[in-house]
Structures are given as C-alpha cells and as structure tokens.
C-alpha atoms as a printed R data frame, in Angstrom:
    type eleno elety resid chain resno       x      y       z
1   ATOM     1    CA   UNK     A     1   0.000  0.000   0.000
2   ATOM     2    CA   UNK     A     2   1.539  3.136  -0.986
3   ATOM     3    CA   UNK     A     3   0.998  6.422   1.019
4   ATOM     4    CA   UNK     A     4   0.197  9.771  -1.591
5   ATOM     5    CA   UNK     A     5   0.842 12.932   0.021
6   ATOM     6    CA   UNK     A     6  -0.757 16.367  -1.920
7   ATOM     7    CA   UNK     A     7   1.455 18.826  -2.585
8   ATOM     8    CA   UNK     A     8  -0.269 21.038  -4.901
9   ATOM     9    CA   UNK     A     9  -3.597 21.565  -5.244
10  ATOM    10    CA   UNK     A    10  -5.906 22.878  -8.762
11  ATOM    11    CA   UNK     A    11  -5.146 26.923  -7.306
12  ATOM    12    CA   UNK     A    12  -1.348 26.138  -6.962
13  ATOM    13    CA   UNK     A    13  -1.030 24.895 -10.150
14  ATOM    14    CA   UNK     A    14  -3.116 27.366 -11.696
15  ATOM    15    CA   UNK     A    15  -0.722 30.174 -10.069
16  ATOM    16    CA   UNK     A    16   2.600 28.416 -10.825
17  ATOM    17    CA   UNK     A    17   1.767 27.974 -14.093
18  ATOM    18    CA   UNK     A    18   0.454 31.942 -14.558
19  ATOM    19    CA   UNK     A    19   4.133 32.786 -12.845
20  ATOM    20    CA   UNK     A    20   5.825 30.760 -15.208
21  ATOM    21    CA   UNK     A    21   4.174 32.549 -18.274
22  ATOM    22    CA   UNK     A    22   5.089 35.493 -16.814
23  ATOM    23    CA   UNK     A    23   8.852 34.743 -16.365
24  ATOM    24    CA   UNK     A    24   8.429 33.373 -20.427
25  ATOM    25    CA   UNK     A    25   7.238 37.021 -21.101
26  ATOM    26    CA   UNK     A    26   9.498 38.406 -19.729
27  ATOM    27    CA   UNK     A    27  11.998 36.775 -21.204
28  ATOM    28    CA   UNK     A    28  10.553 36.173 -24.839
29  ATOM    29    CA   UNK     A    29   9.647 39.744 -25.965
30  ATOM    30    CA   UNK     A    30   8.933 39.017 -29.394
31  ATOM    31    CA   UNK     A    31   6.229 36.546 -29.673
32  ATOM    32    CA   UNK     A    32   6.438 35.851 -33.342
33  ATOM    33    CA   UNK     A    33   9.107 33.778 -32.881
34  ATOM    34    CA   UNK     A    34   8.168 31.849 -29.791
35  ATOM    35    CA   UNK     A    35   6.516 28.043 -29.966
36  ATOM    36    CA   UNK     A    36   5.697 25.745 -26.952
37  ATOM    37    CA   UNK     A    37   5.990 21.660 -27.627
38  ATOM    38    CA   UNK     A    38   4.180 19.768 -25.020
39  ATOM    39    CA   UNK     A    39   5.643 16.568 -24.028
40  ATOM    40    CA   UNK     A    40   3.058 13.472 -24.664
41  ATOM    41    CA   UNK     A    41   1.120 12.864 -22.045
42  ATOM    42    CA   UNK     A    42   0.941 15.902 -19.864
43  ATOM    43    CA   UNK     A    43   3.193 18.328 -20.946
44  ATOM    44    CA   UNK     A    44   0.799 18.667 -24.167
45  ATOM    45    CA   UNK     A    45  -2.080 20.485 -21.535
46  ATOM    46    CA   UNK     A    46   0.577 22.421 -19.758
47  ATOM    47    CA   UNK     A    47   1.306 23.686 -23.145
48  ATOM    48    CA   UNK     A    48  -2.119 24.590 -24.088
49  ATOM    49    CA   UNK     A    49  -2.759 26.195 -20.841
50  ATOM    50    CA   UNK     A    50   0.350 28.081 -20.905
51  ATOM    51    CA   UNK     A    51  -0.864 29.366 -24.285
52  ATOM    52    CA   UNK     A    52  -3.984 30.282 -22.743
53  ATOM    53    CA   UNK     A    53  -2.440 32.289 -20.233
54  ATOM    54    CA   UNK     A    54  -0.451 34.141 -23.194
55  ATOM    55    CA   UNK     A    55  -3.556 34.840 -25.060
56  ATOM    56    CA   UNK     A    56  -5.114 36.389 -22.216
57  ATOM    57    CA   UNK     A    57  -1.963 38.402 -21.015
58  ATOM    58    CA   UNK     A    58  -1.018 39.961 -24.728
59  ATOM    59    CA   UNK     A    59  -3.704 38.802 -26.933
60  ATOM    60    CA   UNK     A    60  -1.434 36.622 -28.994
61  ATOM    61    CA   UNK     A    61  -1.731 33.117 -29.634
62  ATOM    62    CA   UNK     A    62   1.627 31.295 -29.727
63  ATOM    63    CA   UNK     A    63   1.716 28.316 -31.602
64  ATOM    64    CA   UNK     A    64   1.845 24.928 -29.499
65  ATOM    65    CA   UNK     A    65   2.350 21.312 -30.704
66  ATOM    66    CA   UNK     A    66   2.652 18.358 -29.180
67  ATOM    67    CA   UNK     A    67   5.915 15.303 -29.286
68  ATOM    68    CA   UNK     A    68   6.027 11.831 -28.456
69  ATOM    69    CA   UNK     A    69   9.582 10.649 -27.447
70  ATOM    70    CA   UNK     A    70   9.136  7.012 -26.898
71  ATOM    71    CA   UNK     A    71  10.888  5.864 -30.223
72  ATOM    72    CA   UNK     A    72  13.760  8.838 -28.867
73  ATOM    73    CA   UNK     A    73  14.249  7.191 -25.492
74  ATOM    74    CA   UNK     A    74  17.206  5.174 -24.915
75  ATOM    75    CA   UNK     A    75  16.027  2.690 -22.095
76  ATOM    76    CA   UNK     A    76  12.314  2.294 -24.355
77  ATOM    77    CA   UNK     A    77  13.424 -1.548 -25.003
78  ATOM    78    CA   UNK     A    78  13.213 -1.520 -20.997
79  ATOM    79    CA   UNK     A    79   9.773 -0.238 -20.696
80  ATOM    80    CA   UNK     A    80   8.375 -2.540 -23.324
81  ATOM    81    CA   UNK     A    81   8.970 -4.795 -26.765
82  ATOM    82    CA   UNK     A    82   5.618 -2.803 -27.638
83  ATOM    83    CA   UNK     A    83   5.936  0.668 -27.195
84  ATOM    84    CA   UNK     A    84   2.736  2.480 -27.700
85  ATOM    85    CA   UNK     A    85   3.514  5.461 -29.484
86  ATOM    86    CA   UNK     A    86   1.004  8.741 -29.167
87  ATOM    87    CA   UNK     A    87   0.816 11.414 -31.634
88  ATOM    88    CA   UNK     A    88   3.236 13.948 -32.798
89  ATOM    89    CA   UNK     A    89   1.643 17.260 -34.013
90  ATOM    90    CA   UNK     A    90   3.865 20.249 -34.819
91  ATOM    91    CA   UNK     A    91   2.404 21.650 -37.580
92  ATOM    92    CA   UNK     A    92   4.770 25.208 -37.663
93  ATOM    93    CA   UNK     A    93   8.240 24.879 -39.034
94  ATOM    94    CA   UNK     A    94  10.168 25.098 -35.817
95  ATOM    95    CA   UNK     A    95  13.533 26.118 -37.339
96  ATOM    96    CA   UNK     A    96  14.321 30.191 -36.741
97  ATOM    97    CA   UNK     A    97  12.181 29.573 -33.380
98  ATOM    98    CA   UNK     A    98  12.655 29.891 -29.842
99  ATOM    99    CA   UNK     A    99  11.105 26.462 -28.704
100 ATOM   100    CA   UNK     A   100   9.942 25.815 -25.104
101 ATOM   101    CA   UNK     A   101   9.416 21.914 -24.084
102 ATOM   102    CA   UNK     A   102   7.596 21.595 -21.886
103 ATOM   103    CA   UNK     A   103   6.596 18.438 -19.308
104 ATOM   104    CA   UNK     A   104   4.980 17.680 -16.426
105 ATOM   105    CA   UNK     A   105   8.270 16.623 -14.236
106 ATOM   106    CA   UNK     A   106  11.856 16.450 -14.571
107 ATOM   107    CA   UNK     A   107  13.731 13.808 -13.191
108 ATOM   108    CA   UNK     A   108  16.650 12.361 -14.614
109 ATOM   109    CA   UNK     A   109  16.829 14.437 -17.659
110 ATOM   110    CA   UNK     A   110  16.459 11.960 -20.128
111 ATOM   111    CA   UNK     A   111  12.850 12.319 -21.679
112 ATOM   112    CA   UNK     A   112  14.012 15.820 -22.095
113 ATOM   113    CA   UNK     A   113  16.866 14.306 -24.043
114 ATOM   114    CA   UNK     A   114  14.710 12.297 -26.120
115 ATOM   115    CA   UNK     A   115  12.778 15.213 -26.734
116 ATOM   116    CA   UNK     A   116  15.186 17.097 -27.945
117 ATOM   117    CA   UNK     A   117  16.487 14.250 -30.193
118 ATOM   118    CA   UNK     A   118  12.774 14.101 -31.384
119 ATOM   119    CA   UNK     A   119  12.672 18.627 -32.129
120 ATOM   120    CA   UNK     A   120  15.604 18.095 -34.316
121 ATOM   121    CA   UNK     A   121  14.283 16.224 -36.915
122 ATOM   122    CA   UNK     A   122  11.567 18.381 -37.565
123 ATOM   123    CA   UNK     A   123  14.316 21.175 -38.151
124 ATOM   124    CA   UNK     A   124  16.655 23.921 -36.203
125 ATOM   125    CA   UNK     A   125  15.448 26.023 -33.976
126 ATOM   126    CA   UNK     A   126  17.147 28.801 -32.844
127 ATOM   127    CA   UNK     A   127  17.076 27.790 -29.319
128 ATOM   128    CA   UNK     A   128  15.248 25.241 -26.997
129 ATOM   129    CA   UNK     A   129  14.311 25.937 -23.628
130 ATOM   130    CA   UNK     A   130  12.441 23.606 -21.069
131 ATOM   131    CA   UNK     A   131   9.471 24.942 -18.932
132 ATOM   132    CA   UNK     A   132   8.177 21.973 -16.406
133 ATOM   133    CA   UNK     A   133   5.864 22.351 -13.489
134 ATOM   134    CA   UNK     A   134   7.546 20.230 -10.817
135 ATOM   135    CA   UNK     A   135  11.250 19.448 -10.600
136 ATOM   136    CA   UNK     A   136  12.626 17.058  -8.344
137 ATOM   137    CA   UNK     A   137  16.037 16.415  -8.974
138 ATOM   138    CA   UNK     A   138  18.243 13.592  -9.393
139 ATOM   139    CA   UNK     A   139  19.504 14.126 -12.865
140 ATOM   140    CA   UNK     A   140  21.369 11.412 -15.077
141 ATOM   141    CA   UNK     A   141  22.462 14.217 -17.577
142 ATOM   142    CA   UNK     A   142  23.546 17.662 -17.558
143 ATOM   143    CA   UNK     A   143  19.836 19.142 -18.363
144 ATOM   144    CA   UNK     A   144  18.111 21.891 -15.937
145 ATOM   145    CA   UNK     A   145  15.266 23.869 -16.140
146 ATOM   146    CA   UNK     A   146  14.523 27.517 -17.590
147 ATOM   147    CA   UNK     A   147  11.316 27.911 -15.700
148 ATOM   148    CA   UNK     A   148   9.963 25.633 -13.240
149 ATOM   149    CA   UNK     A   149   6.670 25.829 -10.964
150 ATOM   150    CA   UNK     A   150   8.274 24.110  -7.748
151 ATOM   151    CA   UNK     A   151  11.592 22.424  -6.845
152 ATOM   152    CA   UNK     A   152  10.344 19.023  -4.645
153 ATOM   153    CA   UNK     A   153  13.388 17.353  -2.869
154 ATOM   154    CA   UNK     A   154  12.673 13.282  -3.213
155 ATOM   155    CA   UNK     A   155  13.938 10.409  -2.682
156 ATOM   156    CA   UNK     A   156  14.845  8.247  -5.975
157 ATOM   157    CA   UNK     A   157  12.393  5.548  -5.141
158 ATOM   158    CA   UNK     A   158   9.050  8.248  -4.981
159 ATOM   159    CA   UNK     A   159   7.212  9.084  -7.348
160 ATOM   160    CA   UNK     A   160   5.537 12.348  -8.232
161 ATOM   161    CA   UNK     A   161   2.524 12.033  -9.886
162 ATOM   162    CA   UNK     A   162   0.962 14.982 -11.927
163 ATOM   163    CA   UNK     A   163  -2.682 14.808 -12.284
164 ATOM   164    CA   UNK     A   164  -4.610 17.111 -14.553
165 ATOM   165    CA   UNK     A   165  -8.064 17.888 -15.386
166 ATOM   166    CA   UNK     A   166  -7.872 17.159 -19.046
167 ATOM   167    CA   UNK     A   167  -6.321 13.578 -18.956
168 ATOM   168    CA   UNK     A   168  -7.428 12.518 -15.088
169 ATOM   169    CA   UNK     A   169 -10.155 14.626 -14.106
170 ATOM   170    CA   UNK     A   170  -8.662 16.528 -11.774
171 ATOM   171    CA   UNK     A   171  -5.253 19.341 -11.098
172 ATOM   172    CA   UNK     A   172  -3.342 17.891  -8.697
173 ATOM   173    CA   UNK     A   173   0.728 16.772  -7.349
174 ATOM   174    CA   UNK     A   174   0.575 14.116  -4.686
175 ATOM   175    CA   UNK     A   175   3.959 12.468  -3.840
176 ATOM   176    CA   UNK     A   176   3.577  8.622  -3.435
C-alpha cells in the first residue's frame, strides 16, 4: 500500500503555471518567434494552458504542438517490446524559433533528451528551452530547467505524480 501525500492543489497549479508565463514574457519579448511543444502525455495540456495564459496576457496566440519521445528514449526496449507510441503534431516549421518543451516533471533528464532528439528532426530552432511544473532532482544528464513551478526534494524511489483535469479529471501533485 503506498501512502500519496498532496502537494499542490488545482489553485497552486493554476498560479505556478500563470508565474511561469510570466517569467516566459518576460523573457521572450517578441512573440512571433516563440513556440511551446508539449511533451506526450501531460506536458501537451501544460502547453495549451500556458498558451492560454499568453492569449489572455497579450492577446497573442503562440503556436503549441505536441511530441512523443518514446521511439527517442534510450532505455524504451526496458519499458516494453511494444511501445505504444502517441501522436506527434507540430504543424509550424520550428527552425528560426525559440522552442519551449515543456513536461509535467523532470527527473533524470532523459525524456528531455529524447525530446530534444525528437525537435531536431523536424528542423533547427534557434534555441530550446524547457518549462516543467515540478522538478525534483536527481539528474542522469547535464539538463536543468529555464522555468519551473516548484523544486520538490525526493527520494529516488518516490514518485511524483501529476494529475490534470484534461487527462485525469482533476489538477493535482501528490507524492507517493
């Protein structure tokens, strides 16, 4: 029986999330050349809402897509002889841009690897950034994060679970 402790709730989300877009803003003052790529499964709502929040802020709608890395990964054979594979959608040309990943949590730094693998062969960008809303540490590579909703000190063997409306019905970080 594991034991799942709540560590942010739908509001603390919502205001991370508005705080990152603001540090993006900041940061990004031309929006014509700024894209956000969710990372399949999660990161692809943290993208849209991020977008949302854009929209709202500056009345500019910043294109988003969404990546699957599981082909990109290096320990996929691991996971499974069937990988099931989710959709990639980037429908922009994503070389000239200034791409933000973005993903639910970052760990060990390699599904932001993989994701970058994945970003190049749709072209160059001019520069790749990672946005995540929880990151706990414990990296494997040499990968950090430009903007991040909360740093979460854990042990290797917990995980952190990110639970959204859009995929489990409701916003949510519980430790487990």
């Amino acid at each position: 029986m594991s034991i799942s402790n709540t560590i942010l709730d739908s509001s603390d989300i919502e205001r991370r999330l508005t705080r990152m877009t603001y540090e993006i803003l900041e940061k990004h003052k031309k929006l014509d050349k700024l894209a956000l790529i969710g990372i399949q499964t999660r990161g692809i709502y943290l993208a849209k809402r991020i977008q949302s929040i854009i929209l709202k802020i500056e009345g500019t709608e910043v294109p988003t897509g969404d990546i699957d890395i599981t082909l990109y990964r290096d320990d996929w054979t691991r996971i499974s002889h069937h990988p099931i594979v989710q959709a990639t959608d980037i429908y922009f040309s994503v070389n000239d841009k200034e791409i933000i990943l973005i993903d639910d949590v970052l760990f060990t730094g390699r599904t932001i690897r993989a994701a970058m693998d994945a970003l190049m062969d749709f072209g160059r960008p001019d520069r790749i950034e990672l946005a995540v809303l929880i990151d706990r540490g414990h990296r494997e590579l040499p990968i950090q994060a430009n903007y991040s909703g909360r740093f979460i000190k854990t042990k290797p063997s917990e995980r952190v679970n990110v639970l959204l409306t859009e995929h489990d019905g409701v916003d949510k970080v519980v430790i487990e």
